[in-house]
DSSP file (Angstrom, degrees, kcal/mol; ACC not computed):
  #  RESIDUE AA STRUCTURE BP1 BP2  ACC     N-H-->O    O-->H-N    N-H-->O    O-->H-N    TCO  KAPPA ALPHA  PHI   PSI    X-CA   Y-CA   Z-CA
    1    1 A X              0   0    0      0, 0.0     3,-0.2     0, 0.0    16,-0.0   0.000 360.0 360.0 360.0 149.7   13.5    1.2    9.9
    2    2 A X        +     0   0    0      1,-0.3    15,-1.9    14,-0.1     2,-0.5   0.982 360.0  23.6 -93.9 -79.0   14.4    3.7    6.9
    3    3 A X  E    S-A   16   0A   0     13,-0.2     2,-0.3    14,-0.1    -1,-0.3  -0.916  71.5-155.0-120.6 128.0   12.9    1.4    4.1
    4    4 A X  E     -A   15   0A   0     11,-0.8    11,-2.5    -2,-0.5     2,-0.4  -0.399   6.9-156.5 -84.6 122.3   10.4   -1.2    4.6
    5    5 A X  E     +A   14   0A   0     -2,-0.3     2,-0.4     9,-0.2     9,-0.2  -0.969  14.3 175.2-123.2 128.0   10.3   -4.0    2.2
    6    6 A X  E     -A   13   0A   0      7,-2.2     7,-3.2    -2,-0.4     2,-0.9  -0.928  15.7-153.9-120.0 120.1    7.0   -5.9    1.7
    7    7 A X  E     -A   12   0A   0     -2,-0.4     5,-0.2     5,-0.2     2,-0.1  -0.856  15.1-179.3-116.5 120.3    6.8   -8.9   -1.2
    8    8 A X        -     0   0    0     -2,-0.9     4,-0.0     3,-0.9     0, 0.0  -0.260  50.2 -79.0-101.5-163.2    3.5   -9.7   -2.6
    9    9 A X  S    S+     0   0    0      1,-0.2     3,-0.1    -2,-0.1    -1,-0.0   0.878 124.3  18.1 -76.0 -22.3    2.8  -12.3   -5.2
   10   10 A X  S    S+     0   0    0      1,-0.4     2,-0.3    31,-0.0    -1,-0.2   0.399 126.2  10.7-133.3   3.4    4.0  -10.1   -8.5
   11   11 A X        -     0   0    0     30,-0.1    -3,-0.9    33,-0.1    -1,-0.4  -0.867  69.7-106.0-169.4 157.5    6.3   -7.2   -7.0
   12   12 A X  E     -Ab   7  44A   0     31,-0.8    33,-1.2    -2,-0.3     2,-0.4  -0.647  26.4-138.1 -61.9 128.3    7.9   -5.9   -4.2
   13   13 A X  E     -Ab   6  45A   0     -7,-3.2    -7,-2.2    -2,-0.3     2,-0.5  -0.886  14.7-171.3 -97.4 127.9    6.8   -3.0   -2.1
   14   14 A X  E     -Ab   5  46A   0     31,-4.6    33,-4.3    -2,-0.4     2,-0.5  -0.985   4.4-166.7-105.2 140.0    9.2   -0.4   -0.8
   15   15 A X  E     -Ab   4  47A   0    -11,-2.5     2,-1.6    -2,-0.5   -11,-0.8  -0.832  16.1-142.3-111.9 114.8    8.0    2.1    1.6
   16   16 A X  E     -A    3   0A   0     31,-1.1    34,-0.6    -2,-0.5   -13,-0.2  -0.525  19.2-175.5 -91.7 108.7   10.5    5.1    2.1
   17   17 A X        +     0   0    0    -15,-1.9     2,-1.1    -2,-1.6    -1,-0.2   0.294  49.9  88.0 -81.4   5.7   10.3    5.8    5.6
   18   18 A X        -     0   0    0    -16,-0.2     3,-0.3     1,-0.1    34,-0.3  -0.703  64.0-147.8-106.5 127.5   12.4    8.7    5.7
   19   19 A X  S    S+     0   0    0     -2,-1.1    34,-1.3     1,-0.2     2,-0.3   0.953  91.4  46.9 -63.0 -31.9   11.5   12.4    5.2
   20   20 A X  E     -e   53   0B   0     32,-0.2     2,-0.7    31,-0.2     4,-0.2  -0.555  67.6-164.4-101.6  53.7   15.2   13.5    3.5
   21   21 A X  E     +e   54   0B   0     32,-0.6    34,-1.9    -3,-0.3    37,-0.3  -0.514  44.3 125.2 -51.0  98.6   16.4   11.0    0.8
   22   22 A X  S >> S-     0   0    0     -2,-0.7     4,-1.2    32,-0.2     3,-0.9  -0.295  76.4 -61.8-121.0-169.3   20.0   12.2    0.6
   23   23 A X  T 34 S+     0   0    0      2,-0.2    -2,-0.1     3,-0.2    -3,-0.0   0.336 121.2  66.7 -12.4 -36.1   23.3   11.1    0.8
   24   24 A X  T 34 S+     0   0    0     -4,-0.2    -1,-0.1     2,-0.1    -3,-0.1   0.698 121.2  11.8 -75.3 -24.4   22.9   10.1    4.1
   25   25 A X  T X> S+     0   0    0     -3,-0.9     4,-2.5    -5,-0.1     3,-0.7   0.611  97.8  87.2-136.3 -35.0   20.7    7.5    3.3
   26   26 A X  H 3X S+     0   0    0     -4,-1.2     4,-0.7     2,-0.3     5,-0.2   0.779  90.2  61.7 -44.6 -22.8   20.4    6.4   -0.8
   27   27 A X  H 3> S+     0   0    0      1,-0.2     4,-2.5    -5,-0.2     3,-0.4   0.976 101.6  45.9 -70.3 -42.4   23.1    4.2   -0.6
   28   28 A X  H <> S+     0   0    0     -3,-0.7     4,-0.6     2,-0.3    -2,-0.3   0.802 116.3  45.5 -57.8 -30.6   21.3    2.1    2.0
   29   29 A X  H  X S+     0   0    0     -4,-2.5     4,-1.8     1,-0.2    -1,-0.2   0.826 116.8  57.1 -85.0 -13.4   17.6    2.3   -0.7
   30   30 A X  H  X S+     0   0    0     -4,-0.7     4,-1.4    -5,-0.4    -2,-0.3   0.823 106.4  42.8 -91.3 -33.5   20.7    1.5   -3.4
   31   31 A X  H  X S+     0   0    0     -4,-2.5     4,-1.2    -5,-0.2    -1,-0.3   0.534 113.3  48.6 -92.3 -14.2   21.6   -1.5   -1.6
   32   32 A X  H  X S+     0   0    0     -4,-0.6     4,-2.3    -5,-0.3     5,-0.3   0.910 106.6  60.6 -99.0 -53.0   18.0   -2.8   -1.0
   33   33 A X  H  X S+     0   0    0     -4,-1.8     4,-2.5     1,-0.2     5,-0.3   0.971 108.9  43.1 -13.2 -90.2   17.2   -2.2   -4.7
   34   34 A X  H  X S+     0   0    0     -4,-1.4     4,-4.6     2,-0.2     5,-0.4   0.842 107.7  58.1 -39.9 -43.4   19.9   -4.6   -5.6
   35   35 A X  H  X S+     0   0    0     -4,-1.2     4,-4.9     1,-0.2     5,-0.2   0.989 108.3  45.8 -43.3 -70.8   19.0   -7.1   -3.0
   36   36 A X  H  X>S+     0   0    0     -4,-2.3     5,-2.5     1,-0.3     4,-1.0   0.838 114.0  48.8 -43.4 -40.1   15.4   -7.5   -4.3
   37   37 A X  H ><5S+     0   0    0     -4,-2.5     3,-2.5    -5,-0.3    -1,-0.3   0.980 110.3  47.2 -86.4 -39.5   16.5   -7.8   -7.8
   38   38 A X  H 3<5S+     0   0    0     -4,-4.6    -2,-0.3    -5,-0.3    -1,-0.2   0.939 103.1  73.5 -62.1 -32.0   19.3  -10.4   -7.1
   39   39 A X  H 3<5S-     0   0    0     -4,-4.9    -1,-0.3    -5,-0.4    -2,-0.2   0.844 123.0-108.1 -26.5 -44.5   16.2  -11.9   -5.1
   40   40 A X  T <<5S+     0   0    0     -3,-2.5     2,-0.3    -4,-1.0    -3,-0.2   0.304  85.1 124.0 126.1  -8.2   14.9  -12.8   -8.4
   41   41 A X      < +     0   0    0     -5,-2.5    -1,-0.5     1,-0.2     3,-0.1  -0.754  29.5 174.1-111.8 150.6   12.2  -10.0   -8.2
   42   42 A X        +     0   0    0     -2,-0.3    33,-2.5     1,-0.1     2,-0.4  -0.205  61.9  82.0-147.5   8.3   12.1   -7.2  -11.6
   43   43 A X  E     + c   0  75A   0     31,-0.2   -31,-0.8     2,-0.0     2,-0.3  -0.719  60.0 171.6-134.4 105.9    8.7   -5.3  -10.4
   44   44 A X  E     -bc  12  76A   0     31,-2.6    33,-0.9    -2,-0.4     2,-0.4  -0.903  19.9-165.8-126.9 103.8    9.3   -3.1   -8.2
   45   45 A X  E     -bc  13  77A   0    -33,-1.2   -31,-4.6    -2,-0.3     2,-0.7  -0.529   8.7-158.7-108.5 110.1    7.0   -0.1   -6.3
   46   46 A X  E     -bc  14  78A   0     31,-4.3     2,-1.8    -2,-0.4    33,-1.5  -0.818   6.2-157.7 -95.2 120.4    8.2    2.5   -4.4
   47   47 A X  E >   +bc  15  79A   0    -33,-4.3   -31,-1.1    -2,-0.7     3,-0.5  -0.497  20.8 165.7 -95.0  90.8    6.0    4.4   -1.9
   48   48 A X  G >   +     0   0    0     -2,-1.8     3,-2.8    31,-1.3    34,-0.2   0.331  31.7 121.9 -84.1   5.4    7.7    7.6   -1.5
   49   49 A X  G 3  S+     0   0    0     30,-0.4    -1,-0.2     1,-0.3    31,-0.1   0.576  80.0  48.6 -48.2 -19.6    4.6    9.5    0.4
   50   50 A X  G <  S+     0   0    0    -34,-0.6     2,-0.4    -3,-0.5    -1,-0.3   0.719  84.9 101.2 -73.9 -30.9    6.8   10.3    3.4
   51   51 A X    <   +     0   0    0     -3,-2.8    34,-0.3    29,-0.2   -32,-0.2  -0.577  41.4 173.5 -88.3  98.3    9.7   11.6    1.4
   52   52 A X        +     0   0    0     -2,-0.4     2,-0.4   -34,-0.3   -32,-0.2   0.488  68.9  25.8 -81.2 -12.5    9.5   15.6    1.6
   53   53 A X  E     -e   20   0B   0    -34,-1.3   -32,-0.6    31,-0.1     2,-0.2  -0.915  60.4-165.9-148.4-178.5   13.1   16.2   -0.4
   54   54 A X  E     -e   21   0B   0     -2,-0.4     2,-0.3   -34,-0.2   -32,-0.2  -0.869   3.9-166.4-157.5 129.4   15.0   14.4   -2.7
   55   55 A X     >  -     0   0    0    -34,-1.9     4,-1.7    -2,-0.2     5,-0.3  -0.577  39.0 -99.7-116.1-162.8   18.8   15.1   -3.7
   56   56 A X  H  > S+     0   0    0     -2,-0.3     4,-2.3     1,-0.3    -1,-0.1   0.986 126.9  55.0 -72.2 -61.2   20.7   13.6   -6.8
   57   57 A X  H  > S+     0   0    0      2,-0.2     4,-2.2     3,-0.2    -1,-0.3   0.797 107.4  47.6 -63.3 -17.4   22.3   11.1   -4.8
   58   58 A X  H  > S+     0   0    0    -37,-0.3     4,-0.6     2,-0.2    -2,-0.2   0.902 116.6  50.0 -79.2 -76.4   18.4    9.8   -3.5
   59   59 A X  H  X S+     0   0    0     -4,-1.7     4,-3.6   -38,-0.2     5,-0.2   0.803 101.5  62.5 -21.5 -46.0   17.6   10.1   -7.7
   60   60 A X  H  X S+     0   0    0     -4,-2.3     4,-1.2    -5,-0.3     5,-0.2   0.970 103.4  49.0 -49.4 -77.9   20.7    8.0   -8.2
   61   61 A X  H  X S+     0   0    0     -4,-2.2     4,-0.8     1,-0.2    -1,-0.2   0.687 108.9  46.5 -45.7 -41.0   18.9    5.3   -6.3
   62   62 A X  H >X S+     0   0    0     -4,-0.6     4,-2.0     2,-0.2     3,-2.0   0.975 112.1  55.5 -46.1 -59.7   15.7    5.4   -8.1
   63   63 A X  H 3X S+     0   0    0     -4,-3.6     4,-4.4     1,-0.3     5,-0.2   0.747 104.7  52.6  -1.4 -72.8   17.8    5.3  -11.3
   64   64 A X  H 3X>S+     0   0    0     -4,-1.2     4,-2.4     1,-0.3     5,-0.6   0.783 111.7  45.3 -59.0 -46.6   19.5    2.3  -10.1
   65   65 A X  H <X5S+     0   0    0     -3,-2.0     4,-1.6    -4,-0.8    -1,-0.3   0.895 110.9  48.7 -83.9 -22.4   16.1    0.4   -9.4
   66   66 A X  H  X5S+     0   0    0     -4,-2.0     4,-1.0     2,-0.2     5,-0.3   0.922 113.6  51.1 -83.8 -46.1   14.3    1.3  -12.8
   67   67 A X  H  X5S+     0   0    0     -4,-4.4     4,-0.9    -5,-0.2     3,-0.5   0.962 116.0  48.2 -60.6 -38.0   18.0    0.0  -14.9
   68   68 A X  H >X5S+     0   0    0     -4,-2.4     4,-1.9     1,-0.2     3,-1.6   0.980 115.1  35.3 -64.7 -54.5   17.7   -3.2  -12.8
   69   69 A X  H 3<XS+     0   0    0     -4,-1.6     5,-1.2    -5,-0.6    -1,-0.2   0.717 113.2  58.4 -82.8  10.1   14.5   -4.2  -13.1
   70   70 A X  H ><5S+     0   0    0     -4,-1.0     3,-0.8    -3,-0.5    -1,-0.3   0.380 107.1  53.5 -96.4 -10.1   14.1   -3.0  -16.8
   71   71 A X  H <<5S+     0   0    0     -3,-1.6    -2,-0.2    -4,-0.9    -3,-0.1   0.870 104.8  52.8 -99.8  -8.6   17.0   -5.3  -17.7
   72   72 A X  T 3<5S-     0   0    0     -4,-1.9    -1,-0.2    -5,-0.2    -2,-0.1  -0.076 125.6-100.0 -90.1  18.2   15.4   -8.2  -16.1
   73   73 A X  T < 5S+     0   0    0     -3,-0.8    -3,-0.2     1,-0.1    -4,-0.1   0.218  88.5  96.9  94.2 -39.5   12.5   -7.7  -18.0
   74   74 A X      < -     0   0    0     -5,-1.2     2,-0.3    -6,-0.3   -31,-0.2   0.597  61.3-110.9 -78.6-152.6   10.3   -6.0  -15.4
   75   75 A X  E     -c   43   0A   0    -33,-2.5   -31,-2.6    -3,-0.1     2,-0.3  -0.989   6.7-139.7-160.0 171.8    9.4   -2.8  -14.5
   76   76 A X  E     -c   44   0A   0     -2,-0.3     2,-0.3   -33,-0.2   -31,-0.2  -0.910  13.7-163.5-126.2 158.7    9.7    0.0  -11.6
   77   77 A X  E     -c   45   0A   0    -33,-0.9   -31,-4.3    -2,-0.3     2,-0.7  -0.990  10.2-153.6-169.8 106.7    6.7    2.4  -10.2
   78   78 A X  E     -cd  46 100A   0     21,-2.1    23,-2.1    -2,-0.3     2,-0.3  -0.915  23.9-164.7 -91.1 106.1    7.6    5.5   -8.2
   79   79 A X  E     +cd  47 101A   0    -33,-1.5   -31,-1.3    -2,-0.7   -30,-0.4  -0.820  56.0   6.9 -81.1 118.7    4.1    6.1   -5.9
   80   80 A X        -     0   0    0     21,-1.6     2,-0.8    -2,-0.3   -29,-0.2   0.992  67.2-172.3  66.8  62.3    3.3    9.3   -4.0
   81   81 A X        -     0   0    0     -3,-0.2    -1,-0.2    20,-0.2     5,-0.2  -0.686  17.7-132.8 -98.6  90.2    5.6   11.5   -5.0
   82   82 A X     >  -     0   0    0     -2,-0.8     4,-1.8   -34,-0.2     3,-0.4   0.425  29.0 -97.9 -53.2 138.0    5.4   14.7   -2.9
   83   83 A X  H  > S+     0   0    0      1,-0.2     4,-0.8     2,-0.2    -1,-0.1   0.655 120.5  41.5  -6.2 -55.0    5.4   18.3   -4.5
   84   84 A X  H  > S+     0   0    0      2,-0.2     4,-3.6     1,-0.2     5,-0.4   0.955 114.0  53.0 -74.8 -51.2    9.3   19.2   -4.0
   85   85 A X  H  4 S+     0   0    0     -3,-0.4    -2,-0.2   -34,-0.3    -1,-0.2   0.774 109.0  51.8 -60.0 -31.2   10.5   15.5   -5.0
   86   86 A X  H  X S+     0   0    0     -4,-1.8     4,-2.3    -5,-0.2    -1,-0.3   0.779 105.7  52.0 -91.9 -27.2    8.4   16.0   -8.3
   87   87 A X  H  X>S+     0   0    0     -4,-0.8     4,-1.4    -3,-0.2     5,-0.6   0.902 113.2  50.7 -67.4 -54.5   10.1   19.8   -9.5
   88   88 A X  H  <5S+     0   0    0     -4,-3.6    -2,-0.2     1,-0.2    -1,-0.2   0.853 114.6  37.2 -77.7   1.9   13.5   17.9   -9.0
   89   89 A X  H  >>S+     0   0    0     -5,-0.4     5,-2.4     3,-0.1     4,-1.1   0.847 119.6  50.1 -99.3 -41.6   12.6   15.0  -11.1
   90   90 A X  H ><5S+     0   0    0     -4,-2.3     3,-1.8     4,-0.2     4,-0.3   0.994 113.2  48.8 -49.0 -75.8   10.7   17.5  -13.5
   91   91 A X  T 3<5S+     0   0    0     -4,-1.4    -1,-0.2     1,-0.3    -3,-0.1   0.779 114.1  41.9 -28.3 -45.8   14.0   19.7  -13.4
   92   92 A X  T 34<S-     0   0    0     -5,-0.6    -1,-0.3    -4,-0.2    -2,-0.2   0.782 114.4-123.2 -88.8 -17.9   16.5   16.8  -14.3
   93   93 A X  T <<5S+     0   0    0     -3,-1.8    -3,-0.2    -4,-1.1    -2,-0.1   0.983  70.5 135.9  71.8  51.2   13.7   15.6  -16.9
   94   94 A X    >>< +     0   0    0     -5,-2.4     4,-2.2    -4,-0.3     3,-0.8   0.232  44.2  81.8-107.7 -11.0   13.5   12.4  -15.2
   95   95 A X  T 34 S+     0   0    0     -6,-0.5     5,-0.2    -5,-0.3    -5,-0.1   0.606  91.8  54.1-104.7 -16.5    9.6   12.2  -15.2
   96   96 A X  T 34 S+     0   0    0     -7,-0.3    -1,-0.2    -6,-0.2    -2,-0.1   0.454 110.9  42.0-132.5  44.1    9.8   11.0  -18.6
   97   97 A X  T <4 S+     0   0    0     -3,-0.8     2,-0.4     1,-0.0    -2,-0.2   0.453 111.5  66.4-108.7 -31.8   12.3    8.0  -17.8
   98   98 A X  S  < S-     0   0    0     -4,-2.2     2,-0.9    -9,-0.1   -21,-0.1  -0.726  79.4-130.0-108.1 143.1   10.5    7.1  -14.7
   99   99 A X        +     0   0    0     -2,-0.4   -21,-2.1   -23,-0.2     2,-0.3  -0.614  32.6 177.2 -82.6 114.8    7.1    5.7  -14.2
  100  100 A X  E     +d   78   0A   0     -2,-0.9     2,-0.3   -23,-0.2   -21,-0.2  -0.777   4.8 178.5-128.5 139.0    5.4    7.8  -11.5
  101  101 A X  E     -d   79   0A   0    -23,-2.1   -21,-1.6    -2,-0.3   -20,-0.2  -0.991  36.5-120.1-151.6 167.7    1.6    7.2  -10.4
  102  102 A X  S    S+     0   0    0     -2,-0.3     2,-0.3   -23,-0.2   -23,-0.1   0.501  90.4  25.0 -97.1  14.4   -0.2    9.1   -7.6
  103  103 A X  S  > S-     0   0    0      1,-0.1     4,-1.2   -23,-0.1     3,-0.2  -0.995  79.5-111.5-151.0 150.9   -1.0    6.1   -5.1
  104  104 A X  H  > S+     0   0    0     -2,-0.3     4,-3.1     1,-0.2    -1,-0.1   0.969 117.3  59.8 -63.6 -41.3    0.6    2.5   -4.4
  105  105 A X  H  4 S+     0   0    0      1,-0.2     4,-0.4     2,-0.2    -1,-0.2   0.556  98.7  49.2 -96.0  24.1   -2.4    1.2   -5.8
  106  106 A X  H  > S+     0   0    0     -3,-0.2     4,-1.4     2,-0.1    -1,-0.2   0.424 107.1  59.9 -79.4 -27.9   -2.3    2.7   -9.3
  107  107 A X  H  X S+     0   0    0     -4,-1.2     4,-4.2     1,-0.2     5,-0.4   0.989 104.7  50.5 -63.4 -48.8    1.2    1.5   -9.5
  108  108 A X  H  X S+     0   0    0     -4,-3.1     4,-2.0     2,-0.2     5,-0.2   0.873 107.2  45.4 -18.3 -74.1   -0.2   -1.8   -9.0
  109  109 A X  H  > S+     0   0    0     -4,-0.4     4,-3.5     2,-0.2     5,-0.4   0.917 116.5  64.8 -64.4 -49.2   -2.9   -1.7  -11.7
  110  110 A X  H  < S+     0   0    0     -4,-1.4    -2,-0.2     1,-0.2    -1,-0.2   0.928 104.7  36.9 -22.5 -64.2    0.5   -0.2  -13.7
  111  111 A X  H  X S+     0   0    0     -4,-4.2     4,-0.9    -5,-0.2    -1,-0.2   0.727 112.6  54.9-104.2  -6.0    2.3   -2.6  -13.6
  112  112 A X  H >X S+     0   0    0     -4,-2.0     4,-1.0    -5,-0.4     3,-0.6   0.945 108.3  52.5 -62.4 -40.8   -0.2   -5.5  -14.1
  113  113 A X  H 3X S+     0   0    0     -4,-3.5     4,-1.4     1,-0.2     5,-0.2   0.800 112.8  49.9 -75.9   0.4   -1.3   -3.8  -17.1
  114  114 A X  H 3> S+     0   0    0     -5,-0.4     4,-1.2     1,-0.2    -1,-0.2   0.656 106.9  51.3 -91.9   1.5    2.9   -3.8  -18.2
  115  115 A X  H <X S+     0   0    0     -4,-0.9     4,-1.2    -3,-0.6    -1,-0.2   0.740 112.2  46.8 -96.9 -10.3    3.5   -7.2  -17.5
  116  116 A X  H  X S+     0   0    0     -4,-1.0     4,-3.2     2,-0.3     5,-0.4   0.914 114.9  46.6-130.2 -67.6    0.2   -8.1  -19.9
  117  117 A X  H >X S+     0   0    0     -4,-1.4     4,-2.9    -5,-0.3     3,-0.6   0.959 112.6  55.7 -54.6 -54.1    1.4   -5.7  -22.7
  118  118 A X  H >X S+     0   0    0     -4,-1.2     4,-0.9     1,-0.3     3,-0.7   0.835 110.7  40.5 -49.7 -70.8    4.6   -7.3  -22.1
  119  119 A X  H 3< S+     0   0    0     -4,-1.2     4,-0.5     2,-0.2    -1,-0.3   0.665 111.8  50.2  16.0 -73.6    3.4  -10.5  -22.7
  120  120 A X  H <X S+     0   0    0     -4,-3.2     4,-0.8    -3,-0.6     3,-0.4   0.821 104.0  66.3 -71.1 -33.8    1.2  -10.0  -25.5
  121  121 A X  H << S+     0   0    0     -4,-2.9    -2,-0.2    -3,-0.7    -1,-0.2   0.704 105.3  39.7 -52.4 -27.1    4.2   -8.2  -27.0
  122  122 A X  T  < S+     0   0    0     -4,-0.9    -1,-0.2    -3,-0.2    -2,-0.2   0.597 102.1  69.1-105.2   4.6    6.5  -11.7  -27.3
  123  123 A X  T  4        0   0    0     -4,-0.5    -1,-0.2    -3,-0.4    -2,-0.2   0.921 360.0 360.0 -73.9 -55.4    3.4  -13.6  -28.4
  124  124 A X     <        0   0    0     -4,-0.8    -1,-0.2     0, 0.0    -2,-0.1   0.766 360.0 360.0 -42.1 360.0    3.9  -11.3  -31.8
């Protein structure tokens, strides 16, 4: 299977099982994205350690999951992002729109500590 979905108690894990996120295959991570947020679920971690390229249309998909689940309130957490994948997010100047952390579990601790600031933010 290309991408693995896992649901824990406060976000969804995707694990991108593919080495090439392209064309070939970003509609399909675009379509799983959506699922999970029509699921109900707005925190959402992607483990990209496998993924050795990246093209626009694979960005397009991240895109797609960080606008869902920031309009629902939530948040999205790109994990393990390999060398090549991180110049073409640098290039398009995407790395300071997306939340990037160097393991699945710092995304974790990530996004607990955003849901908390979030939180303490509507208390105000």
């Amino acid at each position: 299977m290309a991408f693995e979905k896992k649901k824990e108690e406060n976000y969804t894990l995707v694990t991108c099982g593919v080495e090439k996120l392209d064309t070939t295959n970003a509609p399909d991570l675009k379509a799983e994205f959506v699922l999970i947020n029509k699921g109900g679920e707005n925190c959402i971690i992607i483990d990209m350690s496998k993924t050795r390229y990246c093209d626009s249309s694979g960005l397009s998909a991240l895109l797609v999951a960080n606008r869902l689940c920031k309009n629902s309130n939530g948040s999205f957490v790109i994990a393990g992002v390999q060398p090549a994948v991180m110049k073409l997010i640098e290039i398009s100047q995407l790395h300071n729109v997306l939340n990037i952390t160097p393991t699945v579990n710092e995304a974790v601790d990530y996004l607990f500590m955003d849901q908390v600031e979030k939180e303490l933010g509507n208390e105000d």
